[in-house]
TIRO-2110 file (N, C-alpha, C; in Angstrom, 1 decimal):
// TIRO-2110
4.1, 81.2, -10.8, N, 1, A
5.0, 81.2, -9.7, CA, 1, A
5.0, 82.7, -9.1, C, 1, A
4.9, 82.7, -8.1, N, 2, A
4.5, 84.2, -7.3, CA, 2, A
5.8, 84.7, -7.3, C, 2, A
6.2, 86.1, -7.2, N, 3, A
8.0, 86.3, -6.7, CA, 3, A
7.2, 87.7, -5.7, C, 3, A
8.8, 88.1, -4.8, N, 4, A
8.5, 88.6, -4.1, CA, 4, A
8.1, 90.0, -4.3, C, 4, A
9.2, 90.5, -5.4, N, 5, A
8.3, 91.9, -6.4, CA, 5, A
6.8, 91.4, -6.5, C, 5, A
6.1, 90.8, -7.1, N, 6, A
4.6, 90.6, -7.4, CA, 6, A
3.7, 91.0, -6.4, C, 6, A
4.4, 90.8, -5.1, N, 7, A
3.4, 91.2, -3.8, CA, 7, A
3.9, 92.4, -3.2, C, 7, A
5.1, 92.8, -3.5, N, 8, A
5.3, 94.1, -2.9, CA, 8, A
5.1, 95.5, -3.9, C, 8, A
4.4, 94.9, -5.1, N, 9, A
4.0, 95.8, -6.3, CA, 9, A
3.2, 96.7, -6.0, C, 9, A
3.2, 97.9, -5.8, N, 10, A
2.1, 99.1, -5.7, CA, 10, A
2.0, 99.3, -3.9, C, 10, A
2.7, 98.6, -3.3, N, 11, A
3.3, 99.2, -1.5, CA, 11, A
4.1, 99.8, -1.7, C, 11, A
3.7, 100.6, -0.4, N, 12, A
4.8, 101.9, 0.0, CA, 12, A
6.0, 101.4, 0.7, C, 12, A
7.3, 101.4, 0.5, N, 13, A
8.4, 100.7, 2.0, CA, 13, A
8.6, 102.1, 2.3, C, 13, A
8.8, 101.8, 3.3, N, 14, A
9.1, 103.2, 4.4, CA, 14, A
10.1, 103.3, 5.1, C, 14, A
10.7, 104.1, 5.1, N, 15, A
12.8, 104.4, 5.3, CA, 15, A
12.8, 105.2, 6.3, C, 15, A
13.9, 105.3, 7.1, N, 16, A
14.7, 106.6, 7.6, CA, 16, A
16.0, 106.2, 7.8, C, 16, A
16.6, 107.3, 8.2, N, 17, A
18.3, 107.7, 7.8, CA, 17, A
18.5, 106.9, 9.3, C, 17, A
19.4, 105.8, 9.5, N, 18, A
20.6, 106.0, 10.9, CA, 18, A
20.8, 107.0, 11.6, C, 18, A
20.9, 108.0, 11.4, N, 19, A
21.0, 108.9, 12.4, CA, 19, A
19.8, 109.9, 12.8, C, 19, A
18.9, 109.4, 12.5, N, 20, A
17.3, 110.6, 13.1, CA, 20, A
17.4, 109.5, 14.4, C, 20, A
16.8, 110.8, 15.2, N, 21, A
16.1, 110.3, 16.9, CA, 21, A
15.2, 109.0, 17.0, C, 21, A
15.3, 107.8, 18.0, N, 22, A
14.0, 107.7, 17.7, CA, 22, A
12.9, 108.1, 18.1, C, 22, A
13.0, 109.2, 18.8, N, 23, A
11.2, 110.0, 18.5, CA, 23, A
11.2, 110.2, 17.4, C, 23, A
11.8, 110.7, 16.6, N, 24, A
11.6, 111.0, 15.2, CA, 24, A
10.8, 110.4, 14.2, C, 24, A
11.6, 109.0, 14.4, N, 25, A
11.3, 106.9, 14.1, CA, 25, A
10.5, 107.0, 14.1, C, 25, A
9.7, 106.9, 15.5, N, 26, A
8.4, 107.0, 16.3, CA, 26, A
7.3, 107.3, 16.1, C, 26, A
7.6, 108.7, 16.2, N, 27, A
6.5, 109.5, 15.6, CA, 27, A
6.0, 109.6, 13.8, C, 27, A
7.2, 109.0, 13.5, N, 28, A
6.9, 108.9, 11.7, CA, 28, A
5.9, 107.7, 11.5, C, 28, A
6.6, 106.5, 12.3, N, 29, A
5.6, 105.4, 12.1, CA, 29, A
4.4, 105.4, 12.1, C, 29, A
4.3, 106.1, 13.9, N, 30, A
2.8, 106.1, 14.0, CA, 30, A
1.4, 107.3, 12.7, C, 30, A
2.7, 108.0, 12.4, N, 31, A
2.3, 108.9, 11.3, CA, 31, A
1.4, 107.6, 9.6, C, 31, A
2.5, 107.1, 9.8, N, 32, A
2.0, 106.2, 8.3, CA, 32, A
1.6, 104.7, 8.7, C, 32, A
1.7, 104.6, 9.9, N, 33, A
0.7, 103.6, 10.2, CA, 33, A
1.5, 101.9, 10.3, C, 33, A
2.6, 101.9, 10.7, N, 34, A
3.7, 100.6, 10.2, CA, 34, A
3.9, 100.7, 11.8, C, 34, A
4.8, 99.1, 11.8, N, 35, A
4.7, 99.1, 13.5, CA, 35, A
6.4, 98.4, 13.0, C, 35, A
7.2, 98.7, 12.0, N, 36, A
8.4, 98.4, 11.7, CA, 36, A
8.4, 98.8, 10.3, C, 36, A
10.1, 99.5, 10.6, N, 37, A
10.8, 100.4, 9.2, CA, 37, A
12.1, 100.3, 9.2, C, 37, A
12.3, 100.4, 7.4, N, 38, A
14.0, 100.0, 7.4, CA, 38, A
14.4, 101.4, 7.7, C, 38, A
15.9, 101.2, 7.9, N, 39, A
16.8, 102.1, 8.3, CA, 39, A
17.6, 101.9, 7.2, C, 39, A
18.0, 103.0, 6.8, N, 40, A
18.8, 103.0, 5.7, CA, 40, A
20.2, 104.2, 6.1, C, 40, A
21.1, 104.0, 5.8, N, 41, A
22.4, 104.6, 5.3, CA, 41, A
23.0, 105.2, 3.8, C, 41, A
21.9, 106.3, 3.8, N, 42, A
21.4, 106.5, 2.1, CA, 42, A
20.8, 105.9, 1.4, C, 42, A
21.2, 104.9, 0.8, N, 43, A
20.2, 104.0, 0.3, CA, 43, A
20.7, 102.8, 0.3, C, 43, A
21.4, 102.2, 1.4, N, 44, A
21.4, 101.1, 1.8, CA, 44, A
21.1, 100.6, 3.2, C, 44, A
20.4, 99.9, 3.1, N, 45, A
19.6, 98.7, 4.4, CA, 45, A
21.3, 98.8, 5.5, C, 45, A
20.6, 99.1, 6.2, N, 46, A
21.5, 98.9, 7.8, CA, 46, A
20.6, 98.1, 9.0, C, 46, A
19.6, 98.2, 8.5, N, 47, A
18.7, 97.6, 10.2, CA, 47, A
16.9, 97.5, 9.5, C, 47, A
16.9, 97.5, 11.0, N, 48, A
15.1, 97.7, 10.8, CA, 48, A
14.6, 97.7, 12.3, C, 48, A
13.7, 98.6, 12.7, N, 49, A
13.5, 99.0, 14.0, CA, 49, A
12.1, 99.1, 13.7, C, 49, A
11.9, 98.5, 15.2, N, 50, A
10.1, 97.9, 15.5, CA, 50, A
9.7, 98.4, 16.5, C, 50, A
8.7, 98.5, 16.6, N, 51, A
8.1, 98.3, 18.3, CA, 51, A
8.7, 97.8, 19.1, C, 51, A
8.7, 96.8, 18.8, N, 52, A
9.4, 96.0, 20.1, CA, 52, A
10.8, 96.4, 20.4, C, 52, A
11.6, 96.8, 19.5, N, 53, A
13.0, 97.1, 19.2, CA, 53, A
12.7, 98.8, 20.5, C, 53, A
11.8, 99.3, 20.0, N, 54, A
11.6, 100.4, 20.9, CA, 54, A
10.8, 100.0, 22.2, C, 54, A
10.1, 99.2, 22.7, N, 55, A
10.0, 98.7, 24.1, CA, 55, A
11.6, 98.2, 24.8, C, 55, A
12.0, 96.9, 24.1, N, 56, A
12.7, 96.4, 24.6, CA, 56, A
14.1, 97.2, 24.7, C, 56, A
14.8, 98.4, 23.9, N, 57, A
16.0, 98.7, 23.7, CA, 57, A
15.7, 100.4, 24.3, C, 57, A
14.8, 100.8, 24.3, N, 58, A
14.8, 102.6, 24.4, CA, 58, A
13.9, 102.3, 25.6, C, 58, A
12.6, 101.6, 25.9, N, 59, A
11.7, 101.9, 27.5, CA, 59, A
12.4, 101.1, 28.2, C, 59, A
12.8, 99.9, 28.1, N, 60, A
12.8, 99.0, 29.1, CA, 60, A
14.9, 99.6, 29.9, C, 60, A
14.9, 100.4, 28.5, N, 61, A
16.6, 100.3, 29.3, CA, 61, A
16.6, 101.7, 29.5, C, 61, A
15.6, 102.9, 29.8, N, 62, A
15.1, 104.2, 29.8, CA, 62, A
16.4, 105.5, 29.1, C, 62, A
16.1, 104.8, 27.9, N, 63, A
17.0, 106.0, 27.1, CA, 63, A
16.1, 106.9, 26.6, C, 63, A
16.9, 107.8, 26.4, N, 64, A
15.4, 109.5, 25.9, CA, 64, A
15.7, 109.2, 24.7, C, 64, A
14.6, 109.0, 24.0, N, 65, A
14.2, 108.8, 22.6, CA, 65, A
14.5, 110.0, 21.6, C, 65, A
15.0, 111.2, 22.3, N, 66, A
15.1, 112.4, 21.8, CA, 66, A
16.2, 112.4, 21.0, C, 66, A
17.7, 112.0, 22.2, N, 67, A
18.9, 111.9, 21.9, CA, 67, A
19.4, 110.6, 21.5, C, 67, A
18.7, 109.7, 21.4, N, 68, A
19.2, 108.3, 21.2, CA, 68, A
18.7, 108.1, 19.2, C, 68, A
20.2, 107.6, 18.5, N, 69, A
19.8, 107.6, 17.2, CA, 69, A
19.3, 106.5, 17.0, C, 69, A
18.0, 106.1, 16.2, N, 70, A
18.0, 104.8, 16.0, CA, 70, A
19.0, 104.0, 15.2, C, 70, A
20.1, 103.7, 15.3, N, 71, A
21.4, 103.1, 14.7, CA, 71, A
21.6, 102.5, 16.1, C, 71, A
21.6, 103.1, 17.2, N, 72, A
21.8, 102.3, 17.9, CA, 72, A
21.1, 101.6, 18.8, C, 72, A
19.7, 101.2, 18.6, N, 73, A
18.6, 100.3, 19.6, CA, 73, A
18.3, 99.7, 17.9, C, 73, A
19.0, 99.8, 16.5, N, 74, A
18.0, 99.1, 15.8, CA, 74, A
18.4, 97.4, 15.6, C, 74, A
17.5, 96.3, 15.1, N, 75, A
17.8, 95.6, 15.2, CA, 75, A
18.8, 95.3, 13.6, C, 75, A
19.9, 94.4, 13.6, N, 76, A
21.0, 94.4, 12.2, CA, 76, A
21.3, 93.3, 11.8, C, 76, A
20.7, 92.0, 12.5, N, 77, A
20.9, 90.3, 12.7, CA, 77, A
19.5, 90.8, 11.5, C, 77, A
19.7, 90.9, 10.1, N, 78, A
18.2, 90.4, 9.4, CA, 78, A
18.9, 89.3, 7.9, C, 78, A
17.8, 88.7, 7.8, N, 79, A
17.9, 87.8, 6.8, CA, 79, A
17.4, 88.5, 5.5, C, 79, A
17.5, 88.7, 4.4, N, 80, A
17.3, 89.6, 3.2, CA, 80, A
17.2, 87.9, 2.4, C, 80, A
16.1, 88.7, 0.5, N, 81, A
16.5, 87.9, -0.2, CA, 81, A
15.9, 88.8, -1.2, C, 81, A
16.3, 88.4, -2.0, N, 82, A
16.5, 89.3, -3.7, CA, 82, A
14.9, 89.0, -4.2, C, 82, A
14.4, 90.5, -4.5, N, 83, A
13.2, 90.5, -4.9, CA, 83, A
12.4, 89.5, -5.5, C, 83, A
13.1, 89.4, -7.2, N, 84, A
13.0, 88.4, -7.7, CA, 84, A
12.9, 86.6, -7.5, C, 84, A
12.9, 86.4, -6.1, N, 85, A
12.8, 85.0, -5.4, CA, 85, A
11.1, 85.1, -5.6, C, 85, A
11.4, 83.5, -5.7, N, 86, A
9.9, 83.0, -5.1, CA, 86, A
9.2, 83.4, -4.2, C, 86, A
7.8, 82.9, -3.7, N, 87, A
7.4, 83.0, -2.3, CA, 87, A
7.9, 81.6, -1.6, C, 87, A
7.7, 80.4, -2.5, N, 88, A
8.4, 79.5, -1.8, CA, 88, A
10.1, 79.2, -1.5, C, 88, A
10.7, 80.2, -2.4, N, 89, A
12.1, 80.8, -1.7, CA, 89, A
11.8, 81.3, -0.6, C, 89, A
11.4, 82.0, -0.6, N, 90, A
11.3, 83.1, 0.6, CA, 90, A
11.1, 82.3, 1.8, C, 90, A
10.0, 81.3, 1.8, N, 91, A
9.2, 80.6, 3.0, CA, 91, A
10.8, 79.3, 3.1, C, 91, A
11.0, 79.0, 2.7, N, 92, A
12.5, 78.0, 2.6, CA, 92, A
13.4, 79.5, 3.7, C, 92, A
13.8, 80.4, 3.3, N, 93, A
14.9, 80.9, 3.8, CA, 93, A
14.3, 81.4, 5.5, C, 93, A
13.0, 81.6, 5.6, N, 94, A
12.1, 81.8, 6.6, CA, 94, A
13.1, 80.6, 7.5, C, 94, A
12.3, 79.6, 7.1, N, 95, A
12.2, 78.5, 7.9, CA, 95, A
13.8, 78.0, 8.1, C, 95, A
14.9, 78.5, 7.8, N, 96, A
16.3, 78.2, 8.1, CA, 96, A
17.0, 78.9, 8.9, C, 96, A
16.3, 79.9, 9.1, N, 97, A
16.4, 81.0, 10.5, CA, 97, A
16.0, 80.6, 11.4, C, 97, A
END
């Protein structure tokens, strides 16, 4: 039975703080190559901001990416599930959203 540790074994996750810019965000992403990263509050999960979270909330509504923290364009409606789940947990909690 696959769990969800077993596939995320030997990846990198990729963090920043609530309060960095998102040019900051931005520019980190494109640095390591992800088109979505968690946001943390030390070391707890607050959000997760994407591309699209940055078209749709920072271009389309023309906020300066300079002064705008990502805390607030990130997206915080997410569904979580405990490493140790299946993959067919996981694909069950998918599909209930």
């Amino acid at each position: 039975m696959v769990r969800i540790q077993d596939i995320l074994a030997g990846r990198n996750l990729f963090s920043v703080q609530v309060d960095q810019s998102v040019a900051d965000v931005a520019r980190y992403m494109a640095e390591v190559h992800v088109g979505a990263i968690l946001v943390l509050e030390r070391d707890e999960l607050r959000g997760l901001f994407s591309e699209r979270d940055l078209m749709t909330r920072v271009v389309v509504e023309r906020r300066n990416p300079e002064s705008t923290p990502v805390s607030e364009v990130m997206s915080t409606d997410l569904a979580t599930i405990d490493e140790a789940s299946t993959l067919e947990e996981a694909l069950e909690c998918m599909n209930e959203q």
